[in-house]
N, C-alpha and C positions, 0 to 999 in steps of 0.2 A: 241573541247576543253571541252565540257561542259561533255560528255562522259568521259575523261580523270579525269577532277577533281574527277563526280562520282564517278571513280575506285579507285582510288584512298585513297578517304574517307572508302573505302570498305577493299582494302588490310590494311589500316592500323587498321582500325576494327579489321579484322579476325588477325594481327599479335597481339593484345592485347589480344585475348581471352583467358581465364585459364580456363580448363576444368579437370574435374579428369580422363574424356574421349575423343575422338574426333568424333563427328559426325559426317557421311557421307555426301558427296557432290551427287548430285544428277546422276552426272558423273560415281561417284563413286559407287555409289547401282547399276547404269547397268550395270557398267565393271565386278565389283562382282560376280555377281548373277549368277548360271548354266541357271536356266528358269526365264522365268517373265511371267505371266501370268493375263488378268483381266477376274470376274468371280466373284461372289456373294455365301453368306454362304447360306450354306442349314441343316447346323448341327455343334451344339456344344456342345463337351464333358468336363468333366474335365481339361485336358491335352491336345487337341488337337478339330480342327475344321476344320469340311468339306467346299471345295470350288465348285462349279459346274462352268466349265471353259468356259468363251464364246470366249476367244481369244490369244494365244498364239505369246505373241511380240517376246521372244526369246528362243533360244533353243528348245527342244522335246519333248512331251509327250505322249504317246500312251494310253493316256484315257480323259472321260470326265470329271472326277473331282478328286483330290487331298486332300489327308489328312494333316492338316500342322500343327506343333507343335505351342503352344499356346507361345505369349509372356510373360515373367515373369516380374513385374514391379521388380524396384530394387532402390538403393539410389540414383543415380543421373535420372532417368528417369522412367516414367510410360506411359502406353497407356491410348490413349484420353478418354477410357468406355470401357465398359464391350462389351466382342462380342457379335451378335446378327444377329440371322437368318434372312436372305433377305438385310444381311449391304453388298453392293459393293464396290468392290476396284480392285488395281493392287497392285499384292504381287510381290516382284522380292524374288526370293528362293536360299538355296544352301544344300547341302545335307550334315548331320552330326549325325554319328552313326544313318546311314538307314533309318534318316528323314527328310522329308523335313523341313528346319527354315526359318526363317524368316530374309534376312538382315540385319546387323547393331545391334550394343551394343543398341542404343537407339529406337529400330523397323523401323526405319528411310526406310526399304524395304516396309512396309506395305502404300498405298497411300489410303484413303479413296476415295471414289467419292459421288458426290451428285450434284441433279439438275445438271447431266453431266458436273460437272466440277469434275476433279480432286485436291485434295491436299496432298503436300509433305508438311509435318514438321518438321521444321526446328529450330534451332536460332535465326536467323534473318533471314528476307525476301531480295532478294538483293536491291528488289525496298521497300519492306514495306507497309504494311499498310492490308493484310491480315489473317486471321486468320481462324483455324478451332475448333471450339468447344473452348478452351481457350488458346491454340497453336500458335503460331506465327508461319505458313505456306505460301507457293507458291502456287498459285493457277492458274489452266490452263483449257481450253478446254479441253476435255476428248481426244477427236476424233483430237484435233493437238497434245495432249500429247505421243498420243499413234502412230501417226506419226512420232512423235520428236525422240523417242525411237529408230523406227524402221530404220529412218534416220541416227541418231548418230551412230549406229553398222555398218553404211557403210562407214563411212565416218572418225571416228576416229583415224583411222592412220595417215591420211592427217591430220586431223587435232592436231595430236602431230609431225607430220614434218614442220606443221606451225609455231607451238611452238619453235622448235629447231631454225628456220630461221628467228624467229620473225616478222614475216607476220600474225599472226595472224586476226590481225586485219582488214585485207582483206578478211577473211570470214564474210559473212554477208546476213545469213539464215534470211530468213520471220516467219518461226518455233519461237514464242514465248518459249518452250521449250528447242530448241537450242540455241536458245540468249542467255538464263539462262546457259545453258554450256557453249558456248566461254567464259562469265564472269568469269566462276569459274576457267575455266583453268587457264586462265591468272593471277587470284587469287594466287590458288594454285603453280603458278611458281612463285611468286614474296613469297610466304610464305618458300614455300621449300630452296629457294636459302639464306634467310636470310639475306634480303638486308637491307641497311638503308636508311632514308627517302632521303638523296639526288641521292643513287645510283637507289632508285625505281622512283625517276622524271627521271632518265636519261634513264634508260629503257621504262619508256614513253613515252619518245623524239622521243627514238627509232620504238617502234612501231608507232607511230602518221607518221615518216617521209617516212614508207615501206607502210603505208596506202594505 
């Protein structure tokens, strides 16, 4: 029950938010993305900066490091600093006019790491209480993040047939960065459908009773 209220306090959050954009779910930047890759800068130009690759979560590359188009801050969002040679992260990527970019209106693809944790930045945190630099981020093991990843790409489909049958809630990964997905899905289906607040207790019933 006490899970439920959580979520609850959470879709009704996210169904208030006004944004002029929508930031990515975390779900979302790896459904997205052609490659993901983690790997630390070794160079920065104007317009663009070198990666040197130490691990490829998804998709192909036939080299050891990649060039990738610089984020541009803008009105509703900015990067957390300036880039800088030896800064590590997981970039999830997609290719546009023969370059690689960077996920998301708000860089929302680019994850910092440090002291082997990783962070996604985000709006809110679903639990709270972390941050990176002055960002309000998700914060994970690097090494079960990059698990999580490589997890969720096998398993995703099942887990949007869970969705459909509303069993979701029957999944029930150890993966800290899984958790953080089944949250969002379920989120994100209670957001998309447009519910109101008694029809989303009732869909909570629902999942709670298929548990």
């Amino acid at each position: 029950m006490k899970f439920l209220f959580l979520l609850f306090i959470q879709i009704t959050l996210v169904g208030s938010l006004k944004a002029d954009y929508s930031r990515l779910l975390l779900h979302e930047v790896v459904d997205l993305s052609e490659i993901i890759i983690e790997g630390k800068i070794t160079s920065v130009d104007e317009l663009d900066f070198q990666v040197n690759i130490n691990e490829v979560l998804k998709g192909e590359i036939n080299s050891n490091s990649i060039k990738i188009k610089k984020f541009k801050n803008w009105t509703c969002t900015s990067r957390w600093g300036k880039y800088e040679v030896n800064h590590r992260g997981i970039f999830a990527l997609q290719k546009k006019n023969d370059e690689w970019q960077i996920i998301g209106a708000g860089n929302e693809g680019e994850m910092p790491i440090e002291n082997e944790s990783l962070f996604f930045i985000t709006i809110f945190g679903l639990k709270g209480g972390d941050t990176y630099k002055r960002y309000s981020s998700l914060k994970f093991n690097l090494n079960e993040a990059k698990d999580g990843i490589k997890e969720y790409l096998k398993v995703k489909e099942e887990l949007q047939k869970m969705i459909e049958n509303k069993t979701i809630l029957k999944y029930n990964p150890e993966n800290e960065f899984l958790k953080k997905i089944k949250i969002e899905l379920i989120l994100r289906t209670f957001y998309l459908l447009n519910l109101s607040d008694k029809e989303r207790e009732e869909w909570l019933k629902l999942y709670s009773e298929k548990k």
